[in-house]
SERO-4910 file (N, C-alpha, C, O; in steps of 0.05 Angstrom, whole numbers):
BEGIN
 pado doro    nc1    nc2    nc3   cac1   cac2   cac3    cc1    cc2    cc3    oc1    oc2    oc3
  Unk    A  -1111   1149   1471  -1083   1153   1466  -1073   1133   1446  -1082   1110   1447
  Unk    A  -1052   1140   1425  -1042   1122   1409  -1012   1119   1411   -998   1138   1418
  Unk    A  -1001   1094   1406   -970   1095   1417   -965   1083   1390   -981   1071   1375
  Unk    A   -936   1092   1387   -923   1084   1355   -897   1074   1360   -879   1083   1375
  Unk    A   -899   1050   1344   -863   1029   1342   -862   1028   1313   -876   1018   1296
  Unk    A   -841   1041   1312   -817   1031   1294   -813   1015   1293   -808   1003   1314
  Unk    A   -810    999   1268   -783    979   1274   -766    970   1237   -776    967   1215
  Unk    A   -749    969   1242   -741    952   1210   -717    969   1199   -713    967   1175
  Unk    A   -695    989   1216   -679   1007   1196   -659    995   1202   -659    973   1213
  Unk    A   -632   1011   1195   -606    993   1191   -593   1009   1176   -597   1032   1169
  Unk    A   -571    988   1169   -551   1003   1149   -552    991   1124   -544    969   1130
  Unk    A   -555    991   1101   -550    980   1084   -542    992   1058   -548   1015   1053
  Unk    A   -525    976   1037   -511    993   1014   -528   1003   1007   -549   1001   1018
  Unk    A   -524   1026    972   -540   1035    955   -549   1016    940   -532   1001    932
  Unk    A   -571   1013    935   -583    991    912   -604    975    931   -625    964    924
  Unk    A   -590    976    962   -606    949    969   -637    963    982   -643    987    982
  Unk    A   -652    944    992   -680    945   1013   -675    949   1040   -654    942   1051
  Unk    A   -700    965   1053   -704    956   1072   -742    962   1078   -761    973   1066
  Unk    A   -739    951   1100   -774    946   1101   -778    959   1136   -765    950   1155
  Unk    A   -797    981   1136   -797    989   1158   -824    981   1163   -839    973   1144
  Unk    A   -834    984   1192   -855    970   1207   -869    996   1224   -854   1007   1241
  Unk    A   -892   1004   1222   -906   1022   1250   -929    999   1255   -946    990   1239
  Unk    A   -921    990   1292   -946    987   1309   -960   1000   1321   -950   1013   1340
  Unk    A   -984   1002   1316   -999   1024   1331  -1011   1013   1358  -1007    988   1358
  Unk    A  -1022   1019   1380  -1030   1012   1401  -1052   1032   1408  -1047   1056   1408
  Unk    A  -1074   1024   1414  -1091   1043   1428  -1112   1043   1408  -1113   1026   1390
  Unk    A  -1127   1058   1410  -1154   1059   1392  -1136   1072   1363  -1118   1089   1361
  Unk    A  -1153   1050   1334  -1150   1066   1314  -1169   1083   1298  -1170   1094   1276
  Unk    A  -1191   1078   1329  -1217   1103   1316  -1208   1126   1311  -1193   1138   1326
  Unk    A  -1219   1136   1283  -1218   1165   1285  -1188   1174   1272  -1177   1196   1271
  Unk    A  -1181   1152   1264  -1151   1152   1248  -1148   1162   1216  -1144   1142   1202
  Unk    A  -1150   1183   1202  -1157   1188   1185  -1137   1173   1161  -1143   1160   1141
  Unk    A  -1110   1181   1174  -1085   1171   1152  -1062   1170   1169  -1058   1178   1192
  Unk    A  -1049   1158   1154  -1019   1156   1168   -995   1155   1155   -997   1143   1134
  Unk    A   -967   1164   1160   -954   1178   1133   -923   1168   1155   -920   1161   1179
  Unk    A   -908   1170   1138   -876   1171   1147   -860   1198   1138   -857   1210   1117
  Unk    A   -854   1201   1156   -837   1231   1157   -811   1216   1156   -810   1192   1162
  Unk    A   -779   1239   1146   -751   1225   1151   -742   1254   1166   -756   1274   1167
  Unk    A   -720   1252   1175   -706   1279   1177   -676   1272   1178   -664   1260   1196
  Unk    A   -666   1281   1155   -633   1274   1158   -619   1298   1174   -631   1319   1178
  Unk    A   -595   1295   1182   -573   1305   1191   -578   1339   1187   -572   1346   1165
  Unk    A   -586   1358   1201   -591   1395   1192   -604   1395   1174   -602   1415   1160
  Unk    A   -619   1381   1167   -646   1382   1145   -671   1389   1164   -670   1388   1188
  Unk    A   -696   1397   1144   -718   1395   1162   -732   1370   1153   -728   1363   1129
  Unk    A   -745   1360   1165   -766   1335   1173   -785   1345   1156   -797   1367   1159
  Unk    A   -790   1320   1127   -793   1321   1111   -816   1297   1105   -810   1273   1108
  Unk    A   -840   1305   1096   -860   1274   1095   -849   1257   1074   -835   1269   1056
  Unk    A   -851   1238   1072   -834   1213   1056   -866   1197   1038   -864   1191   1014
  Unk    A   -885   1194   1050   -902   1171   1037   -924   1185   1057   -914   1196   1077
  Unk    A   -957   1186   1053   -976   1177   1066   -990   1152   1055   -987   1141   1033
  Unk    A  -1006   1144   1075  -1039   1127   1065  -1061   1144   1084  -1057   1154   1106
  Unk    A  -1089   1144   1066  -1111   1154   1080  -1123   1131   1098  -1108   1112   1100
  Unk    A  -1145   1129   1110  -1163   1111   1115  -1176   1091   1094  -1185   1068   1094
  Unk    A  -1171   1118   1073  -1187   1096   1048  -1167   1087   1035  -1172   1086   1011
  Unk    A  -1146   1080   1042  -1130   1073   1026  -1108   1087   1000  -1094   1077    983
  Unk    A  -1114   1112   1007  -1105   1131    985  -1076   1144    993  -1071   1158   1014
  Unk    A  -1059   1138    975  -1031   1135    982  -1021   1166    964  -1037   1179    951
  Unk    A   -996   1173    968   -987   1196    961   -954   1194    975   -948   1185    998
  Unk    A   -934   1204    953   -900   1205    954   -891   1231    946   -897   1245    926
  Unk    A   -874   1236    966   -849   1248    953   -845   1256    927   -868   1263    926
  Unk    A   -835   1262    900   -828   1256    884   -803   1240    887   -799   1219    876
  Unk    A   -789   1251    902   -744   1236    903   -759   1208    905   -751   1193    887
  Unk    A   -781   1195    926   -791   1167    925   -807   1152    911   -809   1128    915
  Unk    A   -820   1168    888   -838   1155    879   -827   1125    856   -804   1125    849
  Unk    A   -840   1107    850   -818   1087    845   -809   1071    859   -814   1047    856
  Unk    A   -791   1081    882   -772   1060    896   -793   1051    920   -795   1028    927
  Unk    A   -810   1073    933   -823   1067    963   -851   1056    946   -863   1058    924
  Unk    A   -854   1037    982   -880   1039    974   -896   1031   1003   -887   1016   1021
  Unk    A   -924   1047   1004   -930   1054   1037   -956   1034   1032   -970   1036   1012
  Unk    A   -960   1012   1054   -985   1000   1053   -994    990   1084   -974    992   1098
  Unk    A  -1009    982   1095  -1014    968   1121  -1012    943   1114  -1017    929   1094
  Unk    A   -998    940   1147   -998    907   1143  -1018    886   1145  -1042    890   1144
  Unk    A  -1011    868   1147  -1044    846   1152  -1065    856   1172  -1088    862   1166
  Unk    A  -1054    858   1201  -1074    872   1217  -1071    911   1206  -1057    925   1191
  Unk    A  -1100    914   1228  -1095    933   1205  -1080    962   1228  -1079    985   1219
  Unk    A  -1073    957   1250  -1066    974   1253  -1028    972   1255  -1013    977   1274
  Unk    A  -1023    964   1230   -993    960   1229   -991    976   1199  -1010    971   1184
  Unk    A   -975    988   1192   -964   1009   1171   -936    991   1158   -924    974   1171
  Unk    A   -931    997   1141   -902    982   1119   -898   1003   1103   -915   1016   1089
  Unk    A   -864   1008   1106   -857   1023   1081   -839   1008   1073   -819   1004   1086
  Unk    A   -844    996   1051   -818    985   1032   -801   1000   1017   -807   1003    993
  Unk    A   -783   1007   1023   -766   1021   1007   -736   1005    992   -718    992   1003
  Unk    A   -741   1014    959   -723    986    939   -697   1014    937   -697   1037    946
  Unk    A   -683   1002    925   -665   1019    909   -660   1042    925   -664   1065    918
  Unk    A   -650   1034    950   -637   1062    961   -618   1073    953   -601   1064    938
  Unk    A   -617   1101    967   -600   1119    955   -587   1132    975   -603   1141    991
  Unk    A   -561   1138    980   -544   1145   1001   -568   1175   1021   -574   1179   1044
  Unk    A   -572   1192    991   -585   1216   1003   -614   1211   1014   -630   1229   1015
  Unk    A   -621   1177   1024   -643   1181   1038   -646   1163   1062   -666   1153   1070
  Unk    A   -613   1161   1074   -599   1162   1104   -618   1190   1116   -620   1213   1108
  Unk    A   -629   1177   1136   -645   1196   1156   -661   1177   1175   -666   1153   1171
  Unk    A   -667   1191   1194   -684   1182   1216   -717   1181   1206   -731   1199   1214
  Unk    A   -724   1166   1194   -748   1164   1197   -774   1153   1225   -773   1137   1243
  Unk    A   -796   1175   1210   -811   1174   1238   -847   1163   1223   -855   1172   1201
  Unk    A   -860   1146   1238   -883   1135   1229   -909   1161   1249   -909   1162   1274
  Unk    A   -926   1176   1235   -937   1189   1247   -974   1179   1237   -983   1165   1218
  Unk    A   -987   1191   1258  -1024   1182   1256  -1032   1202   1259  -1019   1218   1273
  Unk    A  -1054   1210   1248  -1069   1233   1247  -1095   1227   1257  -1110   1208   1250
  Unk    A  -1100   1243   1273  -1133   1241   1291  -1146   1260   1287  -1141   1269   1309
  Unk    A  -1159   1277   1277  -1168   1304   1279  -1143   1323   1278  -1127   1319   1261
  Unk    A  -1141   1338   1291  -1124   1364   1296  -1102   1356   1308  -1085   1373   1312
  Unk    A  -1097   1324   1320  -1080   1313   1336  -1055   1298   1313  -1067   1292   1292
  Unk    A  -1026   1291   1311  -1009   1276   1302   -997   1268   1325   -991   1280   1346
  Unk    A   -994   1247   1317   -974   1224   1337   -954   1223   1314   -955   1225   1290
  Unk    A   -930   1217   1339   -900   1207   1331   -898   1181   1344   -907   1170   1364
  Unk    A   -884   1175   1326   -860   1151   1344   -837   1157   1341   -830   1174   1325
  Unk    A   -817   1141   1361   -782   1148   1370   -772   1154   1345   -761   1176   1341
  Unk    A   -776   1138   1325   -762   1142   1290   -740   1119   1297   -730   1112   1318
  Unk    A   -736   1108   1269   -715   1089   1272   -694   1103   1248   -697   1121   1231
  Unk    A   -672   1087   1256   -645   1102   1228   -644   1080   1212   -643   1056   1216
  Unk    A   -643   1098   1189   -640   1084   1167   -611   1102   1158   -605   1125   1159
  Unk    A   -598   1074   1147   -563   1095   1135   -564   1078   1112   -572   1055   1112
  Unk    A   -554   1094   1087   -549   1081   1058   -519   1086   1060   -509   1108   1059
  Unk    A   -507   1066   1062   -479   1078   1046   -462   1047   1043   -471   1025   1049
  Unk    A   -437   1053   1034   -428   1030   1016   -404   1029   1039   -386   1013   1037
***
């Protein structure tokens, strides 16, 4: 079984950062990749960033530039840095793992851009 934490969202103006966090718990055998989904307000839930196992990253276009998806020192911790926000990417983001045929979620943390 794998369990997923959030952590790192907030409110902050347009222009500024924020840095979100996934801890993983449980075995990361068999973990192929791992990606951040957002879902704003009557939108559908939308992938934001992956990384593979091997390291092989892939964006959005609306993100490419500003995000950026990497693991943290241990390795079963995930980072999305995201620069230069933009009001229209206020949403709940969610840190998800891929096992085979299996995805994990976590709760999602909020992120709000506005001035």
């Amino acid at each position: 079984q794998v369990q997923l934490v959030e952590s790192g969202g907030g409110l902050v103006q347009p222009g500024g950062s924020l840095r979100l966090s996934c801890a993983v718990s449980g075995s990361m055998l068999g973990i192929s990749a791992m990606g951040w989904y957002r879902q704003a307000p009557g939108k559908e839930r939308e992938l934001v960033a992956s990384i593979t196992s091997g390291d092989r990253t892939n964006y959005r276009d609306s993100v490419k530039g500003r995000f950026t998806i990497s693991r943290g020192n241990a390795r079963n911790t995930m980072i999305l840095q995201m620069n230069s926000l933009k009001p229209e990417d206020t949403a709940v983001y969610y840190c998800t793992a891929l096992r085979g045929t299996d995805t994990y979620w976590g709760q999602g943390t909020q992120v709000t851009v506005s001035s």
